[in-house]
C-alpha positions in Angstrom: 0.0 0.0 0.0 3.1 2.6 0.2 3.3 3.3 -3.0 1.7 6.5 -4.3 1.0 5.8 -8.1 -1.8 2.6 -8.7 -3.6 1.2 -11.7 -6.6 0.0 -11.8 -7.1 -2.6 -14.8 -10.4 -3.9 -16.4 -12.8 -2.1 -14.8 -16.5 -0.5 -15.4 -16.2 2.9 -14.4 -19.6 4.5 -13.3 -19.6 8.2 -13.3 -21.8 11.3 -14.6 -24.4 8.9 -16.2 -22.3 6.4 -17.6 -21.0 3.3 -16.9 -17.9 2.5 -19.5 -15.2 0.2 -19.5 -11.1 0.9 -18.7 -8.9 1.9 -16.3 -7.8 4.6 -14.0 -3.8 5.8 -13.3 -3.8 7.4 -9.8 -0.5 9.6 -9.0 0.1 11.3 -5.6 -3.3 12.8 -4.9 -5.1 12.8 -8.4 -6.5 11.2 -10.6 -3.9 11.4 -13.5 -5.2 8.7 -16.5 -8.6 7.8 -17.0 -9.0 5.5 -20.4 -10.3 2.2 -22.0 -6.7 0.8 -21.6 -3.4 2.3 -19.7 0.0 1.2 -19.9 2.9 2.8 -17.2 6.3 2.3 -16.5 8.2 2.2 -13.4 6.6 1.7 -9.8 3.4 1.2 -9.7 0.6 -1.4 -8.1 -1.6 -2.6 -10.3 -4.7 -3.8 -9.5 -7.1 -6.1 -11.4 -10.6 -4.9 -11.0 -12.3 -7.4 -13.7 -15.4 -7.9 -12.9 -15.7 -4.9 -10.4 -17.2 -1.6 -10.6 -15.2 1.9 -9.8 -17.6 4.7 -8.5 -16.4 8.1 -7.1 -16.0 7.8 -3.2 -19.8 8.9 -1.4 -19.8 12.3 0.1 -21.8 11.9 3.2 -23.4 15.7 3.9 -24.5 15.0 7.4 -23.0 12.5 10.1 -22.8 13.1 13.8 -19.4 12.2 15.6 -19.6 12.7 18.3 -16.3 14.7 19.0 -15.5 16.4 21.5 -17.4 15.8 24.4 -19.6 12.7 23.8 -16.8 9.9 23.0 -18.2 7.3 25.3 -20.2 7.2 21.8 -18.5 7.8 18.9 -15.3 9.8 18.0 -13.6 11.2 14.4 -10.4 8.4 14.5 -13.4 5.3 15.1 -15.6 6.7 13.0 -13.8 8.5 10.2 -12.7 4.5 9.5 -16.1 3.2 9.8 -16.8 6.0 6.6 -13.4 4.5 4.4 -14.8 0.9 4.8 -18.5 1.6 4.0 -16.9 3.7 0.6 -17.6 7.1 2.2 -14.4 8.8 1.5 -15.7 12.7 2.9 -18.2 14.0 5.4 -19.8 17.3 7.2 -20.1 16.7 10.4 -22.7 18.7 12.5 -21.8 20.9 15.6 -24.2 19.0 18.5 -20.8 18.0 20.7 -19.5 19.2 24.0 -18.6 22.2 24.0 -20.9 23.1 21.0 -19.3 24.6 17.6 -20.6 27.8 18.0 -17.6 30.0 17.8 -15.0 30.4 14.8 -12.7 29.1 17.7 -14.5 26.0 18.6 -14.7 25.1 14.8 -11.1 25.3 14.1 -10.6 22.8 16.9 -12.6 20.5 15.3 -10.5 21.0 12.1 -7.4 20.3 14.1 -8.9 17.2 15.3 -9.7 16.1 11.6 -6.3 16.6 10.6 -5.1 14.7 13.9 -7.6 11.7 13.6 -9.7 11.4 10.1 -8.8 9.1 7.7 -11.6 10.2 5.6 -11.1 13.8 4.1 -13.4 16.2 6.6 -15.7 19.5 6.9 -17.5 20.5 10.0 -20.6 22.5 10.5 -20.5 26.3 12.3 -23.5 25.6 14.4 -26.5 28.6 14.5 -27.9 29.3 18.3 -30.3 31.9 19.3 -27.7 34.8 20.0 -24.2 33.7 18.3 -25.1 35.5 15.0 -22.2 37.6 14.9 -20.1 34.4 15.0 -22.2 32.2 12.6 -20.9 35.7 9.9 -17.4 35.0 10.3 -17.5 31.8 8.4 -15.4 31.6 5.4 -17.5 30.2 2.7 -14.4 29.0 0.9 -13.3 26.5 3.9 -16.2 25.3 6.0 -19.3 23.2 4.5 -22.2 25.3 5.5 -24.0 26.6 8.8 -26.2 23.9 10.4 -29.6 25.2 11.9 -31.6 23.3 14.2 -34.9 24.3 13.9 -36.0 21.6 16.1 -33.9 20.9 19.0 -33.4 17.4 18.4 -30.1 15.8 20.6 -28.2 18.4 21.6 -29.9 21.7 23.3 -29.5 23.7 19.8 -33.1 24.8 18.5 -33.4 28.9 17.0 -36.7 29.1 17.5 -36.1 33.2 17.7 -38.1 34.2 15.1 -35.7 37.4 14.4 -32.8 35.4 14.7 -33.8 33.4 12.1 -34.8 36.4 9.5 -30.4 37.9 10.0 -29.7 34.2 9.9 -31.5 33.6 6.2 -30.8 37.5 5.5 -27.3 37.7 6.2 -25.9 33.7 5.4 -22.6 33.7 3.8 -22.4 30.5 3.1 -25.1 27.8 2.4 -27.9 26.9 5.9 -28.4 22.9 6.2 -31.6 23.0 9.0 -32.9 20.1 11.2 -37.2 21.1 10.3 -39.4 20.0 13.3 -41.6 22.1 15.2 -40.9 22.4 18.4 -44.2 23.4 19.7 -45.9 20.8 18.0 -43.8 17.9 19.2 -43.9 19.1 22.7 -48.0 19.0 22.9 -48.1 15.5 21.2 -45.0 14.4 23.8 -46.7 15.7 26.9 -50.3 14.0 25.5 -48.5 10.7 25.2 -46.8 10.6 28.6 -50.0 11.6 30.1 -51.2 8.3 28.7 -48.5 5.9 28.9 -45.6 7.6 31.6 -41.9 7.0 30.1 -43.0 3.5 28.8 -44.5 5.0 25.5 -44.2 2.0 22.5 -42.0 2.8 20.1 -44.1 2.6 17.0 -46.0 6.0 18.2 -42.7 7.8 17.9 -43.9 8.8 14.1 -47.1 10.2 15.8 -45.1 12.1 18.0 -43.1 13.5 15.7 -45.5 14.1 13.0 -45.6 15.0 9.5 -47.5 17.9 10.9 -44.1 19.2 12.8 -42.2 18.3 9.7 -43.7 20.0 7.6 -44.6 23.3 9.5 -40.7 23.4 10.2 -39.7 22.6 6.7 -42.7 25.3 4.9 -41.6 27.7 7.3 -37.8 27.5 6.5 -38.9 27.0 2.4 -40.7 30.6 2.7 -38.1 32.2 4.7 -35.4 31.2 1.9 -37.3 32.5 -0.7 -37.6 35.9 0.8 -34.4 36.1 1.4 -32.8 34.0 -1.9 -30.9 32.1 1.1 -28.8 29.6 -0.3 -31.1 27.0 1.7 -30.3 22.9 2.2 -33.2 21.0 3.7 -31.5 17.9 5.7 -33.4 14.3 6.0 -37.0 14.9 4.5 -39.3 12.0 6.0 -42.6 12.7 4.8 -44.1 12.9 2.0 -46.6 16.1 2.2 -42.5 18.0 2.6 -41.4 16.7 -1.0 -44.1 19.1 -2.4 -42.1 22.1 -1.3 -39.2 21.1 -3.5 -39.3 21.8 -7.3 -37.1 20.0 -10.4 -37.7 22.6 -12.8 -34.3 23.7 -13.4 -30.4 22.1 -12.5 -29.1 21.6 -9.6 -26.3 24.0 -9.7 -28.9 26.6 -10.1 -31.3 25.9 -7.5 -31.2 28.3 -4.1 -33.4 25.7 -2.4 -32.2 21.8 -2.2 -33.5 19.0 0.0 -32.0 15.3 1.1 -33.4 12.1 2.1 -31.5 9.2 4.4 -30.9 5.5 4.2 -33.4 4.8 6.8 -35.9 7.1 5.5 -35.5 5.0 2.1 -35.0 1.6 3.7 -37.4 1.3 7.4 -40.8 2.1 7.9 -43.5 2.1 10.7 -44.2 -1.4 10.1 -40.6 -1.9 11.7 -40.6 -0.6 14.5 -42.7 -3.9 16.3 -39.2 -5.7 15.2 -36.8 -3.0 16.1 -38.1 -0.4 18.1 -35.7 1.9 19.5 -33.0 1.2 17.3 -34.5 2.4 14.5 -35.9 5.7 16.5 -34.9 8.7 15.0 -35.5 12.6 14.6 -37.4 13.0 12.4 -38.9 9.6 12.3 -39.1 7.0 10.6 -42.6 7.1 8.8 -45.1 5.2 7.0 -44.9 3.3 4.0 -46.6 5.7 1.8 -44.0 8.5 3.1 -41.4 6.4 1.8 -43.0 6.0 -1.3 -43.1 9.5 -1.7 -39.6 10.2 -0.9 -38.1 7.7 -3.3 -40.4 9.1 -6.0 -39.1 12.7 -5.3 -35.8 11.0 -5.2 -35.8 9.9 -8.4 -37.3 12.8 -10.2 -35.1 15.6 -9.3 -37.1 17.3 -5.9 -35.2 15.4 -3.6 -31.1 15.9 -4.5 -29.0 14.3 -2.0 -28.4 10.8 -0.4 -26.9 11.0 2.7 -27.1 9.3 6.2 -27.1 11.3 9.4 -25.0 8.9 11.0 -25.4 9.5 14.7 -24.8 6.5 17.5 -25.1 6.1 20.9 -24.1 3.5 23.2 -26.1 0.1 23.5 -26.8 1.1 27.2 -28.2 4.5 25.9 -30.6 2.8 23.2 -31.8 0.1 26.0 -33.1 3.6 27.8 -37.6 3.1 27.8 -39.0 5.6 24.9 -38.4 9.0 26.6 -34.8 8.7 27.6 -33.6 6.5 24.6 -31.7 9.2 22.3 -32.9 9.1 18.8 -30.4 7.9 16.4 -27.9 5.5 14.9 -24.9 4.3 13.0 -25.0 4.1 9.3 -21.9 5.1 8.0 -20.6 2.0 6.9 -23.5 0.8 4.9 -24.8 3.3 3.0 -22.9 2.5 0.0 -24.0 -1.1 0.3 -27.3 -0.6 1.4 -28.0 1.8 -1.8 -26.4 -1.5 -3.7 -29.2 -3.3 -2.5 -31.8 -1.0 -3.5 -29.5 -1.1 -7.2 -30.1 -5.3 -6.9 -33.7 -4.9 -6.4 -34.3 -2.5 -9.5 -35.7 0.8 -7.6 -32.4 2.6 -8.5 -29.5 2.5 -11.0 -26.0 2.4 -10.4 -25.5 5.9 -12.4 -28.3 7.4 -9.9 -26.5 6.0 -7.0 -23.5 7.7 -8.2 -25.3 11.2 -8.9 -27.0 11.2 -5.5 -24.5 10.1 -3.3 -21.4 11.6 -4.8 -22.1 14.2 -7.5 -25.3 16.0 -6.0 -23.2 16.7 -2.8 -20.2 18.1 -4.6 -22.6 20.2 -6.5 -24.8 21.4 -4.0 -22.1 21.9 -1.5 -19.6 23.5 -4.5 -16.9 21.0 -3.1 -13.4 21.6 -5.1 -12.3 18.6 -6.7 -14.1 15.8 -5.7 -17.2 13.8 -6.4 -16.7 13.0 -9.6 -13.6 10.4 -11.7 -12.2 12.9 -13.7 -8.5 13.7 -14.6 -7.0 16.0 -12.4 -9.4 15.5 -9.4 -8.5 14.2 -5.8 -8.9 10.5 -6.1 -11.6 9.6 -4.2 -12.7 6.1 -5.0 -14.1 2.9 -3.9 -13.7 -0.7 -5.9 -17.1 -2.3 -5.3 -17.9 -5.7 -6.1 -21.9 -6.1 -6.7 -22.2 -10.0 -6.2 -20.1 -10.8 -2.5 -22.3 -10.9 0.3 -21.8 -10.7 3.3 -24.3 -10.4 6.7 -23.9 -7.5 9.4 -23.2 -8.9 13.4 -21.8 -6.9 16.1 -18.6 -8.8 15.1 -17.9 -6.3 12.2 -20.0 -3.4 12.7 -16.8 -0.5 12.8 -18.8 2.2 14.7 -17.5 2.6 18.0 -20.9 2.3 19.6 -21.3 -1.6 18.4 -24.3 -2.1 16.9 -26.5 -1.7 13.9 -29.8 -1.3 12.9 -29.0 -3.5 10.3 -27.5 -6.4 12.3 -28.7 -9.7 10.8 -29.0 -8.4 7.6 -27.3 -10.1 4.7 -26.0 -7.0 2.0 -25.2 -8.8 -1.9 -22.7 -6.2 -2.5 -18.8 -5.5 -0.7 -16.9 -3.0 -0.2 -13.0 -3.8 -1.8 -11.2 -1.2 -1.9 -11.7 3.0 -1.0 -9.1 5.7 -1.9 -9.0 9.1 -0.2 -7.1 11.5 -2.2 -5.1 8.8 -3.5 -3.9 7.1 -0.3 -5.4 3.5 -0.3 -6.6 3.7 3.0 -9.1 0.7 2.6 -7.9 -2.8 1.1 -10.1 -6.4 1.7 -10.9 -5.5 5.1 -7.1 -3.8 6.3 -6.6 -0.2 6.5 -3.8 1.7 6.1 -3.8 4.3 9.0 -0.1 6.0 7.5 -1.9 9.3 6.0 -4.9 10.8 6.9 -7.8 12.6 5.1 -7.7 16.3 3.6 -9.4 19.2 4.5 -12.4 19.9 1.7 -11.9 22.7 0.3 -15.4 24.7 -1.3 -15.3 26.7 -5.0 -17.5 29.7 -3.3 
């Protein structure tokens, strides 16, 4: 793996709507050769991919790490490596830790602990609060992902719910907002109905009633309208209902929309029916929703309303989860099988490997304006992963990489691996080995 030049032979290259045949030449850092054959000289590891498929490494646009201040669950070095195997090669990572990111001082120790511990290349979130605006319009557009708004408080005490704040915050933006969209008030009548009932012992399976499509889309509407008074460079994060995919429109390309929206594996995968089998570890903000909702999403998915893939990877301990319904956190790990889990949907015929691609690695380039990455193209970063559609393998606690141990997919037998996963040209991922000798890069944004 110390070598910095590889080759990758015989291989079917999916990227920007294609799927073609040849092979890729990485040097240093970039990708220096793609073609339908490539011959070098000199040193070099070349690697036979017949029979594999090469796809730009997924940008995940919202996972949850934990760091600092809530490692007992989850921390960059643990989880950063749980990204590389899954074929996530870059994330954004959201500013709910201990001490909260809601200075410019705060976020660059984050940064310092991505260069100290990511293998995966990193961006992190300047978190919005009710009275840190004057901090939120220090960030530089050109080196931080975005501002994350919580306009429900979810975990982590972060809600804006000041309705001035939040007219400077979609005023004044420099840089693109990502919100959370659940009304607070909303959830806290149907939450203090529902203990009146059942105590701290409510069953799972109400948690969708609790946290309704009515406090979805109230949040959501409200942040929608807000953006388009203010042309706010808005990005609407985990849409679980379907009445919310109506506020999103497909009438015009990505690059030129002001208003985007994404959807999660578990959004696309679980429904309500689910949670008799796995209750609180498939609990969630926003829930997890009915059938029809998920419907809805992958139809708005597919036709250009919804943009991005992406996870919202966020675990807690196996003692947290075991918590009754109103002190288990909501949330999980599912970094590590996005990728395969979007391969399953590709097996089953709801999506193709091109749209996999576009979703989970080009639309978050794009809508992020992420320099040099996303997409196999001479001269870019070499972010890639080696995928092999036809070797399964099951999830157990046994292989699960998250530090948390556990999945909601445990049990669950995926038809497609995981080989190999460059970041920026360092093979950091190779049948089941990592190579912990270089760590990830700092994305950088074309703002």
């Amino acid at each position: 793996m110390s070598t910095s030049r590889y080759l990758i032979k015989n291989i079917q290259i999916v990227n920007e709507g294609k799927i073609t045949a040849g092979d890729v030449l990485i040097e240093g850092q970039r990708i220096a050769k793609i073609a339908p054959e490539i011959s070098v000289d000199g040193n070099v590891l070349e690697i036979d991919g017949e029979g594999k498929h090469l796809l730009p490494g997924l940008i995940d646009d919202q996972v949850h790490f934990r760091e600092p201040g809530l490692t007992h669950k989850a921390e960059i070095y643990t989880e950063a490596k749980s990204a590389v195997a899954g074929g996530v090669t870059s994330f954004m990572e959201m500013p709910n830790v201990v001490p909260q990111t809601v200075t410019q001082e705060l976020l660059e120790s984050k940064y310092q602990l991505g260069r100290e511990k990511s293998l995966a290349n990193y961006s992190f979130f300047m978190g919005a609060t009710n009275d840190n605006l004057d901090e939120v319009l220090k960030t530089d557009p050109k080196t931080v992902c975005g501002i994350k708004v919580f306009m429900g408080s979810s975990t982590g005490n972060m809600l804006v719910d000041d309705e001035s704040t939040l007219e400077k915050l979609y005023a004044n933006a420099p840089i693109l907002l990502a919100t959370h969209c659940e009304d607070e008030g909303t959830i806290r009548k149907n939450m203090e109905a529902h203990i009146a009932e059942y105590g701290d012992d409510i069953p799972f399976h109400l948690h969708p009633v609790i946290r309704s499509e009515e406090a979805c889309y109230l949040s959501s509407s409200m942040a929608v309208a807000l953006a388009k008074k203010h042309n706010t460079r808005l990005h609407i994060l985990h849409i679980s209902t379907g009445k919310e995919t109506n506020l999103f429109g497909n009438d015009r390309p990505l690059i030129e929309k002001r208003i985007t929206s994404e959807a999660c594996i578990h959004h696309l995968w679980f429904t309500d029916a689910d949670y008799a089998e796995k209750a609180q570890w498939i609990k969630w903000n926003p829930a997890v929703k009915s059938a029809n909702d998920r419907s809805q999403i992958w139809e708005a998915l597919l036709d250009d309303r919804i943009d991005v893939i992406a996870t919202d990877h966020a675990p807690h301990t196996i003692a947290e989860k075991e918590n009754p319904y109103t002190k288990a956190p909501s949330g999980g790990p599912l970094v590590q099988h996005s990728l395969v889990a979007l391969l399953d949907f590709y097996h089953e015929g709801k999506i193709s490997l091109e749209r996999i691609v576009e979703k989970a690695c080009h639309a978050p380039a794009q809508c992020f304006e992420v320099a040099e990455r996303g997409y196999l193209r001479e001269g870019y970063f070499a972010d890639l992963a080696l995928v092999d559609l036809n070797k399964p393998w099951t999830v157990s606690k046994a292989n699960v990489l998250s530090k948390c141990g556990w999945s909601p997919f445990e049990g669950h037998t995926f038809k497609s691996s995981v080989e190999k996963v460059w970041v920026s040209g360092h093979l950091a991922y190779a049948d089941g080995q990592f190579d912990e000798s270089k760590k990830g890069e700092r994305l950088a944004f074309e703002r």
